[in-house]
C-alpha positions as CSV (number, residue, x, y, z in Angstrom):
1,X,129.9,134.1,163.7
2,X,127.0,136.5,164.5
3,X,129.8,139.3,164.2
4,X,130.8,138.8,160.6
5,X,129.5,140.7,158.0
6,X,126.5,139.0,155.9
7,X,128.2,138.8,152.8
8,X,130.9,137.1,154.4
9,X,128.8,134.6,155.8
10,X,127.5,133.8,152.5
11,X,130.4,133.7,150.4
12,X,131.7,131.0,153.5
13,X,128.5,128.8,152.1
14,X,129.1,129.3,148.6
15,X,132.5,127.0,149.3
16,X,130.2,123.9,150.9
17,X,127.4,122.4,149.1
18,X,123.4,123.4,148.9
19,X,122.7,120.0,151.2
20,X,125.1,122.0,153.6
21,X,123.8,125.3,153.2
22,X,119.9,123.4,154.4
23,X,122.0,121.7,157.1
24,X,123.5,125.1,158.6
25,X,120.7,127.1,157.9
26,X,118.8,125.0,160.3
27,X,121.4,125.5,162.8
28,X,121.7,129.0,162.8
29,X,119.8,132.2,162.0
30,X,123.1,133.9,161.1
31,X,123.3,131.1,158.3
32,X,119.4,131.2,157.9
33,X,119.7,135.1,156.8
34,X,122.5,134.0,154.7
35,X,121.0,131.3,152.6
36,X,118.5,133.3,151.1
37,X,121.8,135.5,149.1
38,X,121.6,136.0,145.6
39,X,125.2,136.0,145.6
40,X,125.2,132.5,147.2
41,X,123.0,130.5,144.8
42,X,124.4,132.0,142.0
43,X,127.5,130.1,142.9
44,X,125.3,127.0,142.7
45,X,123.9,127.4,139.1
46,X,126.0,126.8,135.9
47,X,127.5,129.8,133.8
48,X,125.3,128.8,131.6
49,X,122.3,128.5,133.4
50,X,120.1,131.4,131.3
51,X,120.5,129.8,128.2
52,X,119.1,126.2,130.0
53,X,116.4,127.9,130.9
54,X,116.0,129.9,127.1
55,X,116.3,126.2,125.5
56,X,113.7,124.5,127.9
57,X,110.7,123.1,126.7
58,X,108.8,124.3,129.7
59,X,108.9,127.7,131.3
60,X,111.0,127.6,134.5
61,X,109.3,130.0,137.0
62,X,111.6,131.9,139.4
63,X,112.2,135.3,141.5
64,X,115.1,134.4,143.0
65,X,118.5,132.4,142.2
66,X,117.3,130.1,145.2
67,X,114.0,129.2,143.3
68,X,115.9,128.6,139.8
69,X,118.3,126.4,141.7
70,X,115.5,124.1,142.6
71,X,113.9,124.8,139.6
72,X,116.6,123.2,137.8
73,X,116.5,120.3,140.3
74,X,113.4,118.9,138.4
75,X,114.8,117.5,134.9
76,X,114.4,119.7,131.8
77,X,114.0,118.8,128.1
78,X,116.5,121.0,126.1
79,X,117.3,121.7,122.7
80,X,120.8,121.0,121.3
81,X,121.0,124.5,120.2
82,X,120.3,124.0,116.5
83,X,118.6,125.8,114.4
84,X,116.0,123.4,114.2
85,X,114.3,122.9,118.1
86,X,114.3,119.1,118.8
87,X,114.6,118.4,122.3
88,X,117.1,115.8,122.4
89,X,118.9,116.7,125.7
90,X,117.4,116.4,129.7
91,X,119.3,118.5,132.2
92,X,119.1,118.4,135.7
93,X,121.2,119.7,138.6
94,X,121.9,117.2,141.7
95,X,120.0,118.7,144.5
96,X,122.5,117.8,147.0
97,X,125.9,119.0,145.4
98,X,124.6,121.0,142.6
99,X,126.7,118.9,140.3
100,X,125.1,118.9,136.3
101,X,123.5,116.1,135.0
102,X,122.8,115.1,131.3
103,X,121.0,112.8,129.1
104,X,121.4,112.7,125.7
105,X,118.7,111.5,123.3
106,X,118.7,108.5,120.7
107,X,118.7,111.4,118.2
108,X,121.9,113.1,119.4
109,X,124.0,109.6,119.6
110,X,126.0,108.5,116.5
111,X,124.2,104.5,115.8
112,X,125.6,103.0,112.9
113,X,122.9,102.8,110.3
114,X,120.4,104.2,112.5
115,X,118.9,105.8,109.7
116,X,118.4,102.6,107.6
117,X,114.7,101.2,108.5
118,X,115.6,97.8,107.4
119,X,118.1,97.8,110.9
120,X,116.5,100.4,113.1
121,X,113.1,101.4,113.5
122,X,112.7,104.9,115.4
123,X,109.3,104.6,117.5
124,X,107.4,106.6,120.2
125,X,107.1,104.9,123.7
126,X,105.1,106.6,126.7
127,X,107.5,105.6,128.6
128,X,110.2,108.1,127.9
129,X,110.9,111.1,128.2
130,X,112.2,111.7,124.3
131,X,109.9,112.0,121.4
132,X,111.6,108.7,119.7
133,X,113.5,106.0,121.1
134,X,115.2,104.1,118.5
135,X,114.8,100.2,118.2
136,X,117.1,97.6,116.8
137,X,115.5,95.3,113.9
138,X,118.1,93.2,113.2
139,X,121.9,93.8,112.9
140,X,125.3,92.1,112.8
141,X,127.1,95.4,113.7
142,X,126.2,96.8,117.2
143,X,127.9,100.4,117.5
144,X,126.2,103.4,119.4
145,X,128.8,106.4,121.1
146,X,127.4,109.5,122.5
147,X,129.5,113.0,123.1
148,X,129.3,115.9,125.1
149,X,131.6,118.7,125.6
150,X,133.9,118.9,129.0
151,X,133.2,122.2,129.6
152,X,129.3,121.9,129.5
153,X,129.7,119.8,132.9
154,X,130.7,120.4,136.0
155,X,134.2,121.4,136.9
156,X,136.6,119.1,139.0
157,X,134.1,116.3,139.4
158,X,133.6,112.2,138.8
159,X,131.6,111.0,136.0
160,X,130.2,108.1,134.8
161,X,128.4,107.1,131.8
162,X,125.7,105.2,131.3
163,X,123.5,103.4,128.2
164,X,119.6,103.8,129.3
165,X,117.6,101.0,127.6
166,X,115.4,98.5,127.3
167,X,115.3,95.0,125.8
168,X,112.1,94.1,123.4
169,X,110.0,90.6,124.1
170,X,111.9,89.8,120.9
171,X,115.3,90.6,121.8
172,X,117.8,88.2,120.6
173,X,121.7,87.5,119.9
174,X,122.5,90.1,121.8
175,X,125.1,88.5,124.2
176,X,126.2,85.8,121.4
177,X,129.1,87.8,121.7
178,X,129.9,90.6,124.9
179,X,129.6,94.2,123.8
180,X,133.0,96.2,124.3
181,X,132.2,99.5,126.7
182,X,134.3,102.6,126.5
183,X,135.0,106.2,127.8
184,X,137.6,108.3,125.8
185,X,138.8,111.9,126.6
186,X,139.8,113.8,123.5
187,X,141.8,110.9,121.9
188,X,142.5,109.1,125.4
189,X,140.6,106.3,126.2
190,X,140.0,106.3,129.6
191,X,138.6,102.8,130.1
192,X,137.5,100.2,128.4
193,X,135.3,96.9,129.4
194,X,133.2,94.5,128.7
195,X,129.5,94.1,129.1
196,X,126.6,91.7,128.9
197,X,123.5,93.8,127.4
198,X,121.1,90.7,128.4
199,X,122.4,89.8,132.0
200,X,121.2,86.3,133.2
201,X,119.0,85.5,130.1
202,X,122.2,85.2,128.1
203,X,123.2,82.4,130.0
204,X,120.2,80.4,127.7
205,X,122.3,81.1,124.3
206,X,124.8,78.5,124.7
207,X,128.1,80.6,125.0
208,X,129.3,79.4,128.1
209,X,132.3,79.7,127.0
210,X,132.8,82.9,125.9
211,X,131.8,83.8,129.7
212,X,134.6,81.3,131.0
213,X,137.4,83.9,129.0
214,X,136.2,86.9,130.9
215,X,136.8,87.7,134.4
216,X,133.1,88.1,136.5
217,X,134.6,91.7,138.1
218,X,135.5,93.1,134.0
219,X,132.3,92.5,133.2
220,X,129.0,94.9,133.0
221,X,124.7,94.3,133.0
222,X,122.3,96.3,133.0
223,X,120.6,97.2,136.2
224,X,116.6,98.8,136.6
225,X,116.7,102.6,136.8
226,X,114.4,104.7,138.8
227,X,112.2,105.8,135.8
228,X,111.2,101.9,134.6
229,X,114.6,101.6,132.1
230,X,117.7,99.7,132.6
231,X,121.3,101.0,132.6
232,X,124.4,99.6,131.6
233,X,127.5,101.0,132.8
234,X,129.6,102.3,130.0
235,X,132.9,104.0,132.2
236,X,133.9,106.6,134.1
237,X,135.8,109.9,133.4
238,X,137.2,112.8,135.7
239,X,136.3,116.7,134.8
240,X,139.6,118.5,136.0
241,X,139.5,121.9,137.1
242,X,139.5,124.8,134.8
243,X,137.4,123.4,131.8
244,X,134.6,125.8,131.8
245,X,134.3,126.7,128.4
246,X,136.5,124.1,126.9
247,X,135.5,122.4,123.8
248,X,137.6,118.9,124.5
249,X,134.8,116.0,124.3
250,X,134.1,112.8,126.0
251,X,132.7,110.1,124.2
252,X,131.2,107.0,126.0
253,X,130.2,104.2,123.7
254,X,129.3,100.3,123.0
255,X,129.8,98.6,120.2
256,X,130.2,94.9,119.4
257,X,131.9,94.6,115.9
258,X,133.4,90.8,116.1
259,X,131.1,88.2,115.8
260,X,129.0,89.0,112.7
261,X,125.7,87.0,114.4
262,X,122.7,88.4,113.8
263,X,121.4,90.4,116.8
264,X,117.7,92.5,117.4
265,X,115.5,94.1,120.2
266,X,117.2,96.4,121.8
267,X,115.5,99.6,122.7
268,X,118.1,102.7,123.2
269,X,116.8,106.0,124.6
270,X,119.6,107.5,125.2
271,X,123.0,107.8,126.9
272,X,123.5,110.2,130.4
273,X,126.4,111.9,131.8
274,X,125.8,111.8,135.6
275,X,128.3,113.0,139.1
276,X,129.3,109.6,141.0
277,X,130.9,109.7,144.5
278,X,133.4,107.7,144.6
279,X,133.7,105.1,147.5
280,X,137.2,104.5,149.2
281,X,137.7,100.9,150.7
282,X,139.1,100.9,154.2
283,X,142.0,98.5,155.1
């Protein structure tokens, strides 16, 4: 290995992953000389990776490709690229993989009268990392879908989408009925579940037997994030190959539009697009 040609060494890297690249760099000084290429971490960053750092709300400092890698590690408020600069995106690579991340703000999903105070009520909370959140009032018709474009993620890699939120001390009728999940690909919809936005608690409302008609494993609730929110799983998608650039969406939504009872206090920050590895059962 000591006999091949820097370069070549690096562009050997660029094929594995940055958690690799640490990994052999530690192993080798040949691969230690090699991991500091320009060449090599800008095989790690997205095409689009100048214009992240143009739209983010805090300078990213950086003298190499190496440091903007890492750089971009740290999440990143973004505009969406408007004309008018609300940062209504967070971007973040995956350290290990360099896989993209995104979250899209409350402002950037499509909420069915979101707009309408007498429904919604768009708040500030310290807790997040968005200007607003957006709050439900009261409501008989739950809808809320969020889209990004294919080729603004990473190529060739699992997704999953997810609904980050919180429930108010008030929240009610929320799981009078179970919310319908989906991920769609253009017009293919990719999966489609069920989902229990108030987990447990639900179990107080009475509707036993709505729960009795659903299978426990097609069935979703929300789980605590990190970051102090909950998530609720909304599907998962596959980005293929060759769809850098392409402006084929996928939308990941919720909605429950069946039961017509009065519902209120849920809290919706936002919906993010995040890498998943999938796991293979041995038989």
């Amino acid at each position: 290995m000591e006999r091949l040609p820097g370069d070549c060494v690096s562009a050997l890297l660029s094929k594995t992953s940055p958690r690799d690249v640490g990994r052999l760099s530690a192993a080798s000084s040949t691969f230690r000389s090699a991991a500091e290429s320009e060449a090599l971490w800008e095989k790690f960053l997205p095409s689009n990776h100048l214009d992240i750092v143009a739209r983010s709300e805090a300078q990213v400092k950086f003298s190499t490709k190496k440091e903007l890698f890492f750089g971009l590690c740290n999440p990143r408020l973004v505009d969406n690229g408007r004309k008018a600069r609300f940062l209504c995106w967070s971007f973040k690579l995956e350290r290990p993989t360099g896989r993209i991340s995104y979250i899209l703000s409350a402002r950037e999903l499509s909420i069915t009268w979101s707009n309408d105070p007498m429904y919604w009520a768009w708040i500030s909370m310290t807790e997040s990392r968005f200007q607003q959140v957006v709050e439900l009032r009261t409501i008989h018709w739950l809808e809320i879908g969020g889209r990004i474009r294919i080729g603004d993620l990473s190529p060739s890699t699992n997704y999953a989408a997810y609904l980050i939120m919180k429930l108010s001390s008030r929240a009610y009728g929320l799981d009078a009925m179970p919310s319908e999940t989906s991920v769609q690909v253009g017009d293919r919809v990719l999966c489609s579940e069920l989902a229990y936005l108030q987990g447990s608690n639900s179990r107080k409302q009475g509707m036993e037997m709505q729960r009795k008609k659903v299978n426990a494993g097609d069935t979703r609730v929300p789980y605590q994030r990190a970051d102090g929110w909950m998530e609720i799983h909304l599907g998962e998608f596959f980005t293929a190959g060759g769809h850098e650039g392409t402006n084929e969406e996928v939308k990941a939504s919720l909605k429950e539009v069946k039961g017509y009872q009065l519902k209120g206090g849920l809290v919706v920050e936002g919906i993010e697009f995040r890498p998943i590895l999938l796991k293979f059962k041995l038989r």
